[in-house]
PyMOL CGO cylinders between C-alpha atoms (Angstrom):
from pymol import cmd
from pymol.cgo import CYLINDER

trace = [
    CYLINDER, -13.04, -36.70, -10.29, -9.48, -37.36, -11.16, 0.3, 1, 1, 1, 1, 1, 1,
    CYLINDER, -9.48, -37.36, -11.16, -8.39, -35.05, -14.02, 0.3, 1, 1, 1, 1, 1, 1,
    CYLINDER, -8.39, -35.05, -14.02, -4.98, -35.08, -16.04, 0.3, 1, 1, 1, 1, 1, 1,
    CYLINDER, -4.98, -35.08, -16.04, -5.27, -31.21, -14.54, 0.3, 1, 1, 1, 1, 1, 1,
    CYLINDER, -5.27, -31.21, -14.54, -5.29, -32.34, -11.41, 0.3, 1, 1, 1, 1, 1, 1,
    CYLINDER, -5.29, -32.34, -11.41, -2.23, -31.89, -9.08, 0.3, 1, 1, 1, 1, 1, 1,
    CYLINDER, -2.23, -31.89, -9.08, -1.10, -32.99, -5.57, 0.3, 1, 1, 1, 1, 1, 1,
    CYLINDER, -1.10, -32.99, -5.57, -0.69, -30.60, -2.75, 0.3, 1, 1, 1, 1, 1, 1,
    CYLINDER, -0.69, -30.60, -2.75, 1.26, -30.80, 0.55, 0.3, 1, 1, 1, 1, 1, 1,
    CYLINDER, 1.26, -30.80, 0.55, 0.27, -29.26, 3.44, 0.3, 1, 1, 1, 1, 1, 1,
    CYLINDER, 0.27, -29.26, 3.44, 1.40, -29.86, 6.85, 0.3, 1, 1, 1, 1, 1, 1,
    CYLINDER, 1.40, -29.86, 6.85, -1.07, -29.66, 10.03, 0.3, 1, 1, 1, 1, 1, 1,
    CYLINDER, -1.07, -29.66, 10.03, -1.42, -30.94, 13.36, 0.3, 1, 1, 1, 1, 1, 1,
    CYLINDER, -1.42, -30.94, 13.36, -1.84, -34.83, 13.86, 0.3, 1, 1, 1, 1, 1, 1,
    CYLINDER, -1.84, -34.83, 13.86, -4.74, -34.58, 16.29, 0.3, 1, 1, 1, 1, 1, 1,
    CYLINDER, -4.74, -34.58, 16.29, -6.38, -31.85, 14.13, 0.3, 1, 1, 1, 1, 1, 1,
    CYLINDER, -6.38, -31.85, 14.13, -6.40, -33.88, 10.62, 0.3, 1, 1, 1, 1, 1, 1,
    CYLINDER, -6.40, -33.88, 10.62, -7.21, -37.43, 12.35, 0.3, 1, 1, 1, 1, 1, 1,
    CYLINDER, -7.21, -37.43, 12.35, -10.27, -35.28, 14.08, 0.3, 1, 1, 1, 1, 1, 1,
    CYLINDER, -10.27, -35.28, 14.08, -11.02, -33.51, 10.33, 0.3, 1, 1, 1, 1, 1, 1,
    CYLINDER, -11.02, -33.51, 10.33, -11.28, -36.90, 8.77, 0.3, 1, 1, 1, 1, 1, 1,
    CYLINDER, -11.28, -36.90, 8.77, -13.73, -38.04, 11.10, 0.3, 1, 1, 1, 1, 1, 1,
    CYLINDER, -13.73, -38.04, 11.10, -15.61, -34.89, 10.81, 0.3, 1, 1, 1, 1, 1, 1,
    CYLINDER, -15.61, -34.89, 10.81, -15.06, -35.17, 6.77, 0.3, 1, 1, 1, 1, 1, 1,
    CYLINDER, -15.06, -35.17, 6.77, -16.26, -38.79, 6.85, 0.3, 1, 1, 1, 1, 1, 1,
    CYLINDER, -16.26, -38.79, 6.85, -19.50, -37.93, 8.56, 0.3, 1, 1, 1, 1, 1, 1,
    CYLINDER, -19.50, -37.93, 8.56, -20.26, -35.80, 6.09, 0.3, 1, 1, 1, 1, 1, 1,
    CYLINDER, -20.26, -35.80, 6.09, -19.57, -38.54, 3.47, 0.3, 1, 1, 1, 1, 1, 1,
    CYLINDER, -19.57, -38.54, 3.47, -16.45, -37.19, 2.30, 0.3, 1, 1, 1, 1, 1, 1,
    CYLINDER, -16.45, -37.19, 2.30, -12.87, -37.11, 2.27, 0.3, 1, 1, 1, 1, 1, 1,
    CYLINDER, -12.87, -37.11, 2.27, -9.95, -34.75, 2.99, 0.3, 1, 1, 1, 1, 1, 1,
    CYLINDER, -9.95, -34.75, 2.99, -9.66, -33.96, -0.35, 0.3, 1, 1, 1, 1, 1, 1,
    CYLINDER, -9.66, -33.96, -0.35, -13.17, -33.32, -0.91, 0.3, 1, 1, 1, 1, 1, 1,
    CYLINDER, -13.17, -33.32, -0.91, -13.56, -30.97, 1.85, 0.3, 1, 1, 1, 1, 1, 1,
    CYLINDER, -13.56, -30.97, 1.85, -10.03, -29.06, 0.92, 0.3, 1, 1, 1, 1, 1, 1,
    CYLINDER, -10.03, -29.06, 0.92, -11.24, -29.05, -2.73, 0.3, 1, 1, 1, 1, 1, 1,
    CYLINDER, -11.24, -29.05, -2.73, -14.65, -27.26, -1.31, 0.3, 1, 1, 1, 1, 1, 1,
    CYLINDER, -14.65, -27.26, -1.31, -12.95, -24.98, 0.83, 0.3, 1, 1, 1, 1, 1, 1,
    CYLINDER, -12.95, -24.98, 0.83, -10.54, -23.73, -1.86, 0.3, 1, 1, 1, 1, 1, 1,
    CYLINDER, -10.54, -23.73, -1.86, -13.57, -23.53, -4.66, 0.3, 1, 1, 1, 1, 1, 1,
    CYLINDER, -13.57, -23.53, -4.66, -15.64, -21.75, -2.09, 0.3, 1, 1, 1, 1, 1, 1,
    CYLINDER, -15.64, -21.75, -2.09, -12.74, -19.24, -1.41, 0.3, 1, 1, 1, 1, 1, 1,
    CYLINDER, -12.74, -19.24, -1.41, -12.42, -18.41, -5.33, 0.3, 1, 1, 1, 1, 1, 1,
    CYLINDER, -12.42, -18.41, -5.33, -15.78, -18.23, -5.91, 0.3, 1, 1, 1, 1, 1, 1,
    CYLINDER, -15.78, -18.23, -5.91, -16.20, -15.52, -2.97, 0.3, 1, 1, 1, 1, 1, 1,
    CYLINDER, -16.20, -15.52, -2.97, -12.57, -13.71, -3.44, 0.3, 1, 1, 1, 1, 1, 1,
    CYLINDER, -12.57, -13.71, -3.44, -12.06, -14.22, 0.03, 0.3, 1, 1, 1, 1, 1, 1,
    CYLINDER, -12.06, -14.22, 0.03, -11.61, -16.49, 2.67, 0.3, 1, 1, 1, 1, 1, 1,
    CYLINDER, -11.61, -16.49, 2.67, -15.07, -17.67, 3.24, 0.3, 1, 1, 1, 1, 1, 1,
    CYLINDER, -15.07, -17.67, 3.24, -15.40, -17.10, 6.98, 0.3, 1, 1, 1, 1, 1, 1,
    CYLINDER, -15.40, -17.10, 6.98, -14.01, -14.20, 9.36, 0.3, 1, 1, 1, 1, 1, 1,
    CYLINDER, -14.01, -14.20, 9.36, -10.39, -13.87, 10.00, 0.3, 1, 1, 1, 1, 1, 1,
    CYLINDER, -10.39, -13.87, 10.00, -9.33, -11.12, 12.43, 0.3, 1, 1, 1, 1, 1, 1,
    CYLINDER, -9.33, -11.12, 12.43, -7.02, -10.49, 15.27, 0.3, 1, 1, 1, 1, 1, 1,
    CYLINDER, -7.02, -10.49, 15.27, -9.81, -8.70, 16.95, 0.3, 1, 1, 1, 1, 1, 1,
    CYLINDER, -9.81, -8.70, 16.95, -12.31, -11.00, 18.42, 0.3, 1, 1, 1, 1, 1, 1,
    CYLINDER, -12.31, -11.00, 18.42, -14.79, -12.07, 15.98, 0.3, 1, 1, 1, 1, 1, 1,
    CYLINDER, -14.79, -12.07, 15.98, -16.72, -15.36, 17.30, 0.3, 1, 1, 1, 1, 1, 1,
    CYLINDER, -16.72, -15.36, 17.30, -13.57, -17.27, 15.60, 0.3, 1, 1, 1, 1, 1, 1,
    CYLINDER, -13.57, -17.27, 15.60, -10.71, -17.18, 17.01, 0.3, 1, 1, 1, 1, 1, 1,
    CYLINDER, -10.71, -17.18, 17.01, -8.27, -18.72, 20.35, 0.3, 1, 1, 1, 1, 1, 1,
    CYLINDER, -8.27, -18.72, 20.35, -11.56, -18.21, 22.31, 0.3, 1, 1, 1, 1, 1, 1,
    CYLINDER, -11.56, -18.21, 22.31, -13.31, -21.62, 20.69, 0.3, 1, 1, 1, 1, 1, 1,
    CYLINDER, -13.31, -21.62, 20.69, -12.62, -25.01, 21.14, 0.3, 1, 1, 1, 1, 1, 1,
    CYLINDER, -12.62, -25.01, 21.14, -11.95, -27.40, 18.74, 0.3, 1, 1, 1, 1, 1, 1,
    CYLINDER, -11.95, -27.40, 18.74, -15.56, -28.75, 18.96, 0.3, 1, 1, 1, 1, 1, 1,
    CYLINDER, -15.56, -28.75, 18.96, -16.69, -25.33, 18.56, 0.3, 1, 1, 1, 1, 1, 1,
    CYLINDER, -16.69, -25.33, 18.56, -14.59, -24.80, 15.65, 0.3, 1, 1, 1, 1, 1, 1,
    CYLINDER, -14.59, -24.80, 15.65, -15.72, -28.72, 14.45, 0.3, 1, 1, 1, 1, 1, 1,
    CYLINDER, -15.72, -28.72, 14.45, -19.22, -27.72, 15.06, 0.3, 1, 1, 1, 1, 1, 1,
    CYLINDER, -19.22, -27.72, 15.06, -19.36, -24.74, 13.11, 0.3, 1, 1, 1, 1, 1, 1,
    CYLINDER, -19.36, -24.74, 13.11, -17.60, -25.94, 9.64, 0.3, 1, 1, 1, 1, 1, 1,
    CYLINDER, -17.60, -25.94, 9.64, -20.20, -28.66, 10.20, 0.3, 1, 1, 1, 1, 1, 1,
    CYLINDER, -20.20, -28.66, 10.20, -23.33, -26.42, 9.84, 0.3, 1, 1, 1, 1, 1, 1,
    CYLINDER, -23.33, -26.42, 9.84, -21.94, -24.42, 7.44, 0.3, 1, 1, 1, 1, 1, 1,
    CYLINDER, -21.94, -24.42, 7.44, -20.98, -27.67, 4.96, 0.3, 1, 1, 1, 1, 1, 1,
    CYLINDER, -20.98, -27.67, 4.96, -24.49, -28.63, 5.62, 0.3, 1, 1, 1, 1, 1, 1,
    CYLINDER, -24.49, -28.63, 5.62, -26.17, -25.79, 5.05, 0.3, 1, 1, 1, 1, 1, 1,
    CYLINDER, -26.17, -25.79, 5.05, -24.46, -25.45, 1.55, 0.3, 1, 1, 1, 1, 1, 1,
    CYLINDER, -24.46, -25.45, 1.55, -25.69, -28.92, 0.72, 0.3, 1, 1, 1, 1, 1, 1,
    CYLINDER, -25.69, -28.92, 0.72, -28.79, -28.21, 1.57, 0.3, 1, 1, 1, 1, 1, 1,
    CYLINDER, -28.79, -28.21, 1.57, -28.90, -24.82, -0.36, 0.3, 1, 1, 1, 1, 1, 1,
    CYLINDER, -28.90, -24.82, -0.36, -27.59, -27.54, -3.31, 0.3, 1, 1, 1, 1, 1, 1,
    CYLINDER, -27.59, -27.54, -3.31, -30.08, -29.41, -3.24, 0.3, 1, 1, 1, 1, 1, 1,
    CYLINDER, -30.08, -29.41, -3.24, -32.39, -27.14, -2.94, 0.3, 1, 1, 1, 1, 1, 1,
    CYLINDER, -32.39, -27.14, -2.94, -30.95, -26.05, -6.23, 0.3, 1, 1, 1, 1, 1, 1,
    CYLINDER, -30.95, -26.05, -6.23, -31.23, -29.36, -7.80, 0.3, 1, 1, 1, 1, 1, 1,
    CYLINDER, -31.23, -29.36, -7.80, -27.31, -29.08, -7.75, 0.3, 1, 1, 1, 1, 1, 1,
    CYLINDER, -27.31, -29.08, -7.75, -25.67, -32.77, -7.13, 0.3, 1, 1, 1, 1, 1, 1,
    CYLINDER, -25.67, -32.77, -7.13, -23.82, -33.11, -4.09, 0.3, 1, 1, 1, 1, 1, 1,
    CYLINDER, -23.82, -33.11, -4.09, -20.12, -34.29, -3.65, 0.3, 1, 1, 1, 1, 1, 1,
    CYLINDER, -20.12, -34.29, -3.65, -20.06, -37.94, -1.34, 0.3, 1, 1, 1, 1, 1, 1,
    CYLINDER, -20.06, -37.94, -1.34, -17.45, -40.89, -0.60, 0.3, 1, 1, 1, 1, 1, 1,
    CYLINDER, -17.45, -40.89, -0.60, -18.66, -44.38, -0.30, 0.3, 1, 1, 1, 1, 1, 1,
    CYLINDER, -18.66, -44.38, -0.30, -16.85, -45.63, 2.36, 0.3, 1, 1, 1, 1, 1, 1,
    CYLINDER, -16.85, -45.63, 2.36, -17.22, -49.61, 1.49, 0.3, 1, 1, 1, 1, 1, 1,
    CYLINDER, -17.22, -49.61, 1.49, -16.03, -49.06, -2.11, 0.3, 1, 1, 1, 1, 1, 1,
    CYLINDER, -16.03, -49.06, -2.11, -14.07, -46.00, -1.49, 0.3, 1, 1, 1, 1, 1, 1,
    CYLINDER, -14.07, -46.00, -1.49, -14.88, -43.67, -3.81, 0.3, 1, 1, 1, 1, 1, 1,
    CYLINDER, -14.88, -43.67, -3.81, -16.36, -40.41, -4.54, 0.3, 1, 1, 1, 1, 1, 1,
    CYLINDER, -16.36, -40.41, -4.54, -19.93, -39.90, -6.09, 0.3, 1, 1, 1, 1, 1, 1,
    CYLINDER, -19.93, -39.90, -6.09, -22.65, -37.13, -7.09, 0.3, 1, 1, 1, 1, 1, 1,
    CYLINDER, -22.65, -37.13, -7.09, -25.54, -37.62, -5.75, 0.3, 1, 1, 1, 1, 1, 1,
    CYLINDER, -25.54, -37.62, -5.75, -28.44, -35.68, -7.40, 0.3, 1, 1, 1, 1, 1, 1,
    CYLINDER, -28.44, -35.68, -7.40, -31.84, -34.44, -6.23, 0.3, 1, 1, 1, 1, 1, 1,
    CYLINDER, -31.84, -34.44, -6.23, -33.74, -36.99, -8.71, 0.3, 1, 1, 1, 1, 1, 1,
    CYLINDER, -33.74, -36.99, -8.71, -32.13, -39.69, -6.80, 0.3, 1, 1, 1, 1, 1, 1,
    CYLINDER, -32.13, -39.69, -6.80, -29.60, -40.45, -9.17, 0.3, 1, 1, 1, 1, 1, 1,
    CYLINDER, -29.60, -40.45, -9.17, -25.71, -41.32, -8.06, 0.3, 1, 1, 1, 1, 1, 1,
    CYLINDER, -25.71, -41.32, -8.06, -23.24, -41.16, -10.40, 0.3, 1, 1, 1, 1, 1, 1,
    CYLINDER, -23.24, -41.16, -10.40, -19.78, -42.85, -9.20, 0.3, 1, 1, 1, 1, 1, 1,
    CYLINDER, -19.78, -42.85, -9.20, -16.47, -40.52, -10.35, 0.3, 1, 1, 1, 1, 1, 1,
    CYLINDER, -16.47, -40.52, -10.35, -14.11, -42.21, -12.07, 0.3, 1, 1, 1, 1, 1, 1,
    CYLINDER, -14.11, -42.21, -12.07, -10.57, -42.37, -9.84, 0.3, 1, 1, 1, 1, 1, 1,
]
cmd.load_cgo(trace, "trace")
């Protein structure tokens, strides 16, 4: 949901790496944005960054491919959806066809954000 608060960030990454993100992102019925925006919250809400960083070998690091890498930010998106709906917390999605964003919540309700 677009806010006048809102603000644009740059960033710059790797071509291969965000074209393979926003398929990954897409899967999960969202965007870039959304996903950044859930990192970033996530992050805040911990103090922290919300996964191991070390130079020391850690199970995340040079070691794992991409896929691995892919494969493990998948499972841990999902399993925070899951512990949100669980919750009876909505969850964040993008509508492909009509691109844009929506809350879907645990009574079966979707609610379309405003862009």
């Amino acid at each position: 949901m677009k806010t006048k608060n809102d603000v644009q960030l740059t960033i710059r990454v790797d071509k291969e790496l965000k074209e393979s993100a926003e398929i990954l992102f897409s899967q999960l019925g969202m965007n870039m944005s959304t996903a950044l925006n859930i990192f970033l919250r996530k992050a805040v809400n911990e103090g922290a960054i919300p996964f191991a960083v070390s130079a020391k070998h850690s199970g995340f690091g040079a070691d794992l491919s991409p896929e691995d890498v892919t494969s493990m930010f998948t499972a841990v998106v999902q399993r925070e959806i899951a512990k949100n709906q669980q919750n009876g917390y909505p969850v964040a999605r993008y509508d492909r066809d009509t691109k844009q964003a929506y809350l879907k919540y645990s009574d079966g309700r979707t609610e379309y954000v405003n862009g």
